[in-house]
C-alpha positions as a Markdown table, in Angstrom:
| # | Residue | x | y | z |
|---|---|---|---|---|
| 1 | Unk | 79.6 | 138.0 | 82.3 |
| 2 | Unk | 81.3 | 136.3 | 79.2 |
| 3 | Unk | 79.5 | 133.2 | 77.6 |
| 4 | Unk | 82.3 | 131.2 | 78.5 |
| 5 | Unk | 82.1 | 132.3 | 82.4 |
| 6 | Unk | 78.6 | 131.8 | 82.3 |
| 7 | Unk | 78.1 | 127.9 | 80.1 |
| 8 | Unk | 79.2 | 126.1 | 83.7 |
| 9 | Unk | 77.8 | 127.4 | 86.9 |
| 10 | Unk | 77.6 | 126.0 | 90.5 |
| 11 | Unk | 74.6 | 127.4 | 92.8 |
| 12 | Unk | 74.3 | 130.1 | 90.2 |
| 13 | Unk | 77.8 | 131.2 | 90.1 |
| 14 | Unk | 80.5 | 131.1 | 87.4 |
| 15 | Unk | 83.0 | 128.6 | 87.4 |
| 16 | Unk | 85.9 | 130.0 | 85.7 |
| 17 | Unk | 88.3 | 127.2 | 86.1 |
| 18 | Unk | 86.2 | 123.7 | 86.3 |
| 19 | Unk | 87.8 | 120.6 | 87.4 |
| 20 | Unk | 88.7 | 118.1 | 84.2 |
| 21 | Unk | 88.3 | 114.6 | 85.1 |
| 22 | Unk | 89.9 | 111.7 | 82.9 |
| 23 | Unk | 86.6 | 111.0 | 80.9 |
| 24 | Unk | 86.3 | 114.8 | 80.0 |
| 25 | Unk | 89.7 | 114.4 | 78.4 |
| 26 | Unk | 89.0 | 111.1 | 76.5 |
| 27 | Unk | 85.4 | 112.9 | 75.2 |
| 28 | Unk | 87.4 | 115.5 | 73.7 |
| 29 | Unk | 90.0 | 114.3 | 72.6 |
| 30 | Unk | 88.3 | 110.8 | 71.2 |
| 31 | Unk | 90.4 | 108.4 | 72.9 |
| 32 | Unk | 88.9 | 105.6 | 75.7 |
| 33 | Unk | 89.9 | 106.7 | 79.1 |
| 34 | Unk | 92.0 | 104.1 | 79.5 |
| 35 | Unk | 93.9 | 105.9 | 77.4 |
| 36 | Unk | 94.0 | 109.2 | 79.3 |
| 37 | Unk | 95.1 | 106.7 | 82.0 |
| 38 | Unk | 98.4 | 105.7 | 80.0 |
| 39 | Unk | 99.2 | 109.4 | 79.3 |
| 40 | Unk | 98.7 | 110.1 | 83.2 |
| 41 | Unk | 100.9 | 107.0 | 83.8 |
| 42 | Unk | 103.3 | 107.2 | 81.4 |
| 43 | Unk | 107.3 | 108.2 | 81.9 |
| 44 | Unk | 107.4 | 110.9 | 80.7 |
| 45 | Unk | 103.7 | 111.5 | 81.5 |
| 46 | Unk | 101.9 | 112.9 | 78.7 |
| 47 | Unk | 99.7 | 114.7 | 80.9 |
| 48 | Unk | 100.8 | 117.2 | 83.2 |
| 49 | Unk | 100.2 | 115.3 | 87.8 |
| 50 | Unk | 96.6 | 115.8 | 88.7 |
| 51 | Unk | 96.2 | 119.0 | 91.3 |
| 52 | Unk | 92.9 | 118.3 | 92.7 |
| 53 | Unk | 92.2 | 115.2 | 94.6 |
| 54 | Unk | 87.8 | 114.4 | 94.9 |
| 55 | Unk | 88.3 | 111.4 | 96.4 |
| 56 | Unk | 90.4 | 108.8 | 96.9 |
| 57 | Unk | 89.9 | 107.2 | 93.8 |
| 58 | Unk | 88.7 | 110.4 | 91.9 |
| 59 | Unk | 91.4 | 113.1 | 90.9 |
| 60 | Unk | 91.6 | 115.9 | 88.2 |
| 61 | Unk | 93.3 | 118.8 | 87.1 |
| 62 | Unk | 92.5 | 122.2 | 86.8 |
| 63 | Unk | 91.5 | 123.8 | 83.3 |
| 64 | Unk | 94.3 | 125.9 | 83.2 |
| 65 | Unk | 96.5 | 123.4 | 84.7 |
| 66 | Unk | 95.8 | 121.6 | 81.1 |
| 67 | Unk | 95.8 | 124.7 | 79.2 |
| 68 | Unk | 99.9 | 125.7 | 80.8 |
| 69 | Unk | 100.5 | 121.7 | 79.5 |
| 70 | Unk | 99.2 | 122.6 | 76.1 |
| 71 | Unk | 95.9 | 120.8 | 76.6 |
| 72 | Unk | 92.9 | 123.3 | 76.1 |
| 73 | Unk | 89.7 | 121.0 | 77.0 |
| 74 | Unk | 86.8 | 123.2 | 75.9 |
| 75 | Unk | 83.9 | 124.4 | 77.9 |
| 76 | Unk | 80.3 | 122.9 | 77.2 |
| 77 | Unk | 79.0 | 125.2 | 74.1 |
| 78 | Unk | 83.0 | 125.7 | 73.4 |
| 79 | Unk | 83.9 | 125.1 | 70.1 |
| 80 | Unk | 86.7 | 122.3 | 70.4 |
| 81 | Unk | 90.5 | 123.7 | 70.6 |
| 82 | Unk | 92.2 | 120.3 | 71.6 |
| 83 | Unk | 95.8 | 119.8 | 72.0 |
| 84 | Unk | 97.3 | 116.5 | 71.7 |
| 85 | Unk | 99.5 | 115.5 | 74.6 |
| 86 | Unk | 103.0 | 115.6 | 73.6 |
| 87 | Unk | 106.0 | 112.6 | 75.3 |
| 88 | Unk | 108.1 | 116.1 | 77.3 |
């Protein structure tokens, strides 16, 4: 197991694409999350649509959904590659 599978687990087991919420985004990326809001909403949207739905007020993307965008949100103990969301 690589140390990247291994820094986020769930019952003991490797997650090897986590969900990235909005604040995870702003964290990285040093913005508020109102900002990552904007990007979502924006036309064109800076960010690429959330695919995964928590609840109905709580929504997220994939890592490698952000990573295809050109968004690479690291992993906790990651060092920070960070791409900044481009206008498509």
């Amino acid at each position: 197991m690589s140390t990247k599978e291994s820094a986020v687990t769930w019952i003991g087991k490797p997650i090897v694409d986590p969900v990235i919420r909005p604040h995870h985004i702003a964290k990285a990326m040093d913005v508020t999350v109102e900002t990552v809001h904007r990007w979502r909403k924006a036309r064109p949207s800076k960010l690429p649509p959330c695919d995964v739905v928590l609840s109905r007020e709580t929504m997220g993307w994939r890592r490698s959904t952000l990573v295809a965008a050109g968004i690479d949100i690291p992993l906790p103990g990651e060092k920070e590659p960070v791409g900044i969301p481009q206008a498509a």
